[in-house]
N, C-alpha and C positions, 0 to 999 in steps of 0.2 A: 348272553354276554355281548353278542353283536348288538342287541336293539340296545343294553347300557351303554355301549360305546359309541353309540351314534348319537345318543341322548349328551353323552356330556360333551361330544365334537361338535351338536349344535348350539350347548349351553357357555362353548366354549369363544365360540362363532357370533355370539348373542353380544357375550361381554369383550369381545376386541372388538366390533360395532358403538357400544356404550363407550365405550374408551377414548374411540376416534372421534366421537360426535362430539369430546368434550375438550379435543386438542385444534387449536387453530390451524388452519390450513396456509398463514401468512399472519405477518404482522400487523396489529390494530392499527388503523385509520389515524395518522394525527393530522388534524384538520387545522386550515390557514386560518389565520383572524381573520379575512374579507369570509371564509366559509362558516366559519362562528356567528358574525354579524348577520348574513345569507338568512342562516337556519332560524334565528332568534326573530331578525325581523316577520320572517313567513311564517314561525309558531307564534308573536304577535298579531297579526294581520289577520290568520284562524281563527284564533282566540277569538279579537271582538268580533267576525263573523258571527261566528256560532253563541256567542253568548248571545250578541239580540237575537238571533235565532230563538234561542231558549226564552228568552225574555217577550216574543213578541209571540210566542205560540203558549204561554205557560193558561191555562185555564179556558183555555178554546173546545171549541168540541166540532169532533170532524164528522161531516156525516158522508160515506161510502156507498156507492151501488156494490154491492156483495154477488148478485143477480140478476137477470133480468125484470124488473118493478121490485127487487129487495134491494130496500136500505138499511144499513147499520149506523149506530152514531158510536165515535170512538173518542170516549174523554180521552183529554192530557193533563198533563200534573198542574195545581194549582194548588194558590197559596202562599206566604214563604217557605214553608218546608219545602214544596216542589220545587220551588223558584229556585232555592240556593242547591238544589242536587241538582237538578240541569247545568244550571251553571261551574257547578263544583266539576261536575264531568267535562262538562266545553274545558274549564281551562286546563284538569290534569291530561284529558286528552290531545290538549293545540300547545303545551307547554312543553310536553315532556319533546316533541318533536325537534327543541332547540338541539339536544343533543343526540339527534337521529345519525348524523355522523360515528359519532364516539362509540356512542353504544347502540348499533341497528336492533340488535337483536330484545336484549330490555324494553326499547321504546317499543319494538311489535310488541312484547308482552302486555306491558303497561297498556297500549293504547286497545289490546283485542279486547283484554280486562274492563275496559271502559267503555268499547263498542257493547259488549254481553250485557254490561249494565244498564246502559241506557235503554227506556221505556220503548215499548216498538211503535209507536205514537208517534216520536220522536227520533228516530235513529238515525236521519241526516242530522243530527248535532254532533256525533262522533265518527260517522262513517267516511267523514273525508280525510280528517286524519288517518282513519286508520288505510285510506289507499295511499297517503304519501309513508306512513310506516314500512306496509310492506312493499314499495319499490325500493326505500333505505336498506330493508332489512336483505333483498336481493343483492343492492350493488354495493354496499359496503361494510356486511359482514364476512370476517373473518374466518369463524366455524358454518364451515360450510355445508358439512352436516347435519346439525342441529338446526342451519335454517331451511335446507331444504324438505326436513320432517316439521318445520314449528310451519312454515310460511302453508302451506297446503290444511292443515292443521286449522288456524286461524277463519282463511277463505271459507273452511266447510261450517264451521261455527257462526261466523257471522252472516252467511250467507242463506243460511238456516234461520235466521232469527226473525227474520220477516214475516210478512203473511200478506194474503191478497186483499185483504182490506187498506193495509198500512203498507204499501212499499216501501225499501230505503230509497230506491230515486222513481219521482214520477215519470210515467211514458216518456214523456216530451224531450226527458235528457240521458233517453238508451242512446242515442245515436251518440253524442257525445263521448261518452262513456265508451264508446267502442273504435271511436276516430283518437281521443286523446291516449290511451295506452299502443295505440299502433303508431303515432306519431311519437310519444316518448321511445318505442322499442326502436325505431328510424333511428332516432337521434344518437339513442344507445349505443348499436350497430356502427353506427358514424365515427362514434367517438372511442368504440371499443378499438378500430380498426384503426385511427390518428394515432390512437398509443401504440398501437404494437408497432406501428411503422415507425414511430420514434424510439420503441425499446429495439426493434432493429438496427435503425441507426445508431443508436447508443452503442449495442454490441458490437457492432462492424469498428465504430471509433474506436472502442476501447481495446480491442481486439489488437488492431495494428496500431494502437500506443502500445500495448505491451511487445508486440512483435520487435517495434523501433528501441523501445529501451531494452529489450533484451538483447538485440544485435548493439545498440552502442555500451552497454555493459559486455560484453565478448570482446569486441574490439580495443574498449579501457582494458581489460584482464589481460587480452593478446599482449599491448602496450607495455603494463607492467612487467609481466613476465621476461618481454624480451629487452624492457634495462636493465632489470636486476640480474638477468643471464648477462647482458653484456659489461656492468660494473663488477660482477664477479670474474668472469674468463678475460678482460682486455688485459688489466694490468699483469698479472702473474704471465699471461702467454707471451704481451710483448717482453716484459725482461727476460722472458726464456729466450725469445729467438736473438734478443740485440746479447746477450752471454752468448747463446750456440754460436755467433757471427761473430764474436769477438774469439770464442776460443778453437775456432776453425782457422784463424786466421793466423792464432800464434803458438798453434799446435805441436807445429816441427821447430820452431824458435825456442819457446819458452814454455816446455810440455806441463812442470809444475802449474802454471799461472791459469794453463788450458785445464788441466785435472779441477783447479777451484774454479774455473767458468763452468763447465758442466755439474760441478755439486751445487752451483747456487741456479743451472739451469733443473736439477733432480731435486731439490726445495722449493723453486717456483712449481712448478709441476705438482708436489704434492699438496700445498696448498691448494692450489685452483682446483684438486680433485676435493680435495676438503669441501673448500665453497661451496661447489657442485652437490656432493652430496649434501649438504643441507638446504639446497636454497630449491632442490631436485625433492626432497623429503617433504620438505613445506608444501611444495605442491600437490602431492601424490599421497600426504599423509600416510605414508608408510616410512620406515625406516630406513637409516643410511645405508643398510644393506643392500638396496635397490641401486647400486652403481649405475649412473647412467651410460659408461660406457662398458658395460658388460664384464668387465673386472673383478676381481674377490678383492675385497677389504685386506689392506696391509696387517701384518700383525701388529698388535699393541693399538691399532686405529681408533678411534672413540665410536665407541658404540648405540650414543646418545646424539642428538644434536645439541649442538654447541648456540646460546645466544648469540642471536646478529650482532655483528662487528660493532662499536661505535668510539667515543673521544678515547675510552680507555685504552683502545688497538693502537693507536698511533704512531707509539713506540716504536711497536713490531712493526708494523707499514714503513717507515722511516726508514729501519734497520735493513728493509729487505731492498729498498731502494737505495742506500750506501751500499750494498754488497752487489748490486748491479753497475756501480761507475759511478754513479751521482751524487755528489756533497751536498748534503740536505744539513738545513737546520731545525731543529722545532723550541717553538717557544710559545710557552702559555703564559697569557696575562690573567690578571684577575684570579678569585677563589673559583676552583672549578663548583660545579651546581649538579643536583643529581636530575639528568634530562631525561625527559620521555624516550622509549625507547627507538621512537620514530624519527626524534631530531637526530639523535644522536647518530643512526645511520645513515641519515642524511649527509651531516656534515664530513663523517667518516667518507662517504663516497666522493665528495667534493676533492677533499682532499687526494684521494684515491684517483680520480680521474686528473688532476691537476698534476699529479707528479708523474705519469703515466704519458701525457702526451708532451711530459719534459723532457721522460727517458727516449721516446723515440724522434723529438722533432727538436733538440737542442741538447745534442752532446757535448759533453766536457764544461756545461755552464753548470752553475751553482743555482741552489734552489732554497730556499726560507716559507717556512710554513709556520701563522702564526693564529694560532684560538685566541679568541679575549672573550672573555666571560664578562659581558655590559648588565648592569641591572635589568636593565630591560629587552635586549634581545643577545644572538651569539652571533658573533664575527669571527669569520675563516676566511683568511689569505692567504693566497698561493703565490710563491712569486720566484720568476727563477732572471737569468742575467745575460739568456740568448746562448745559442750555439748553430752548433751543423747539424741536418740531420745524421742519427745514429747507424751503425750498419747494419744491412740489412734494414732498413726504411724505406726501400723503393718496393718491397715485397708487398703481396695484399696482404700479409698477415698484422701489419702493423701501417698498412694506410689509413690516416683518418678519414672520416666521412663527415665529421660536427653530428653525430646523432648522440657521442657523449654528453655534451653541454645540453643537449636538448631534452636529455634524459634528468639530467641535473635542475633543470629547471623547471621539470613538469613533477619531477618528485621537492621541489623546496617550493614549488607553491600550492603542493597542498597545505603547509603549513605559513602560507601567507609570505613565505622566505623569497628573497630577492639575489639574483646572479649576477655580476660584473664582471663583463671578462673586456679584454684590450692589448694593446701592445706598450711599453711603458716609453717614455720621455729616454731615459737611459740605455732604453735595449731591454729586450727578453720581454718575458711574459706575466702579466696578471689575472691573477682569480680571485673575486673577490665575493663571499656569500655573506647575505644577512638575515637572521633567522628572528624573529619576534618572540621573545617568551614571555609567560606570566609573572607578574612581580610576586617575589615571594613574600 
């Protein structure tokens, strides 16, 4: 049982060997048109070498010292029959070379095939091809396997095929022959060593590009993340504190007035957790149950997230900013349009920050908020009529810094959208966005 089990772990061993010799070890060679042209003119140039070769020896008879006082005479092919098979082999042999690139490995075939045939009379007619075959068939085949059993393979064969009467090279050009493959293996080596120093270099570059755009993608993501937290959490936390500071203030006067400042500061509050949990969910891919501040979900609280805010909220935004002190108007022009959901929170925020730096840096003024739906892009104006600041203003919780508007403008130009903001001719304040949309 053991000798069968070794028998088939070596028959086993045989055929994942066959398997590999017949899978590329990289991808085939696709060669430049100046390398096209290279190969074509050099399997030219062969070509007619070897054919007057063939032509100028066809019918000759060589006569050999074999011995010391023995001579041999050694015909060559004559005739047209011989004439056109020498020639027939010069040019399958110097031809197929054009495509020594493409395919290394066929042309050793083709051209060993053609060294074996040719007459041993005659075997410098194929034999120089077949050494520029097999350096092709070394540097630029792919199955590396199958060439380093064919390329050994070939050598022995043709190397065999001589005799000491007929050599394939005379004396006079061993030396050659032993100087030119040590100056190509040089060359080789040279060239082997300029690439890897340049696939070093490559990798080093591309290495720290991707380094570079991975840290300027972290820091875009950092970005995003900390507008969208801060267009969620500014507006709801300031009307909470300018309500806490109003009904702190008219607590022991006017305790009813103060009871409805703290429920519209316990509705700002439960929105902003809302926001949180969804825009905290988005990130984290887990559920609103993950309260970011370590909380249990109110009861009745939605247990889904909610689609991002856009034109449709506006109402509720308005509403919640009238129940904070501020007379807002909203008016829509134009047929509203169904927008991507991108613009639409865009514009949502705009708004959003627009009334938000009203409530805290111009109390007691009036504010108008106006969509116009343009055939061709969307227009949002903010506009309020100037005041004081509100109380509780001087606190850090409601100091601006301008990183709203900078948010506003780095989220409307993804979409090509443009910001105006200013102080108006009349007093108070302007926001003015313009969004580009696709005609429909």
């Amino acid at each position: 049982m053991t000798r069968v089990r070794n028998v088939r772990r070596t028959l086993h061993r045989f055929r994942e060997a066959a398997r590999d010799a017949g899978r590329p070890s990289g991808p085939p060679l696709r060669p430049t048109r100046r390398a096209w042209q290279f190969d074509a003119l050099m399997a030219l140039a062969l070509g007619i070498v070897t054919v007057y070769y063939g032509i100028d020896n066809a019918g000759n008879v060589v006569v050999r010292e074999i011995a010391p006082g023995v001579m041999r005479t050694v015909p060559r092919p004559s005739g047209p029959g011989g004439l056109a098979y020498m020639v027939t082999l010069a040019a399958i042999a110097s031809g197929a070379l054009a495509l020594r690139r493409r395919y290394p490995l066929a042309v050793l075939c083709v051209v060993t095939a053609a060294t074996l045939a040719t007459p041993q009379s005659v075997l410098r007619l194929t034999f120089y091809a077949f050494l520029v075959a097999v350096y092709s068939a070394a540097v630029h085949s792919p199955y590396r396997t199958a060439t380093l059993a064919a390329i050994p393979a070939s050598v022995l064969l043709v190397g065999t095929s001589g005799n000491s009467v007929t050599p394939i090279v005379p004396n006079e050009y061993i030396a050659l022959l032993i100087l030119v493959p040590m100056a190509g293996a040089a060359l080789g080596l040279r060239t082997w060593k300029r690439r890897s120093d340049e696939g070093r270099t490559r990798l080093t570059a591309l290495e720290r590009e991707q380094a570079e755009a991975l840290r300027r993608a972290v820091a875009h993501e950092r970005a995003r993340i900390a507008r969208e937290l801060h267009d969620v959490v500014t507006h709801n936390v300031s009307v909470m504190v300018i309500q806490a500071g109003a009904a702190r203030k008219i607590m022991k006067t006017a305790p009813e007035q103060a009871g409805e400042a703290l429920l519209a500061v316990e509705a700002g509050g439960r929105a902003a957790m809302t926001e949180l949990r969804h825009v905290m969910g988005l990130l984290t891919l887990d559920g609103p149950e993950d309260d970011p501040s370590g909380a249990a979900a109110e009861p009745g609280a939605a247990t889904e997230l909610a689609p991002q805010p856009g034109l449709g909220q506006l109402d509720a935004l308005v509403g919640r900013v009238r129940d904070a002190g501020l007379a807002v108007t909203l008016d829509v022009v134009g047929p509203p349009r169904d927008l991507p959901p991108g613009i639409g929170l865009a514009a949502y925020r705009v708004v959003q920050e627009a009334l938000t730096n009203t409530v805290k840096h111009a109390s007691g003024a009036t504010a108008a908020v106006t969509v116009e739906h343009r055939p061709e892009q969307l227009r949002v104006e903010v506009t309020d009529t100037g005041g004081h600041p509100a109380t509780g203003a001087a606190s850090g919780a409601v100091t601006g810094n301008g990183r709203g508007l900078i948010g506003l403008r780095e989220r409307l130009a993804v979409y090509d959208g443009t910001l105006t903001t200013g102080r108006r001719l009349t007093g108070g304040y302007r926001v003015e966005a313009l969004i580009p949309l696709e005609t429909p």
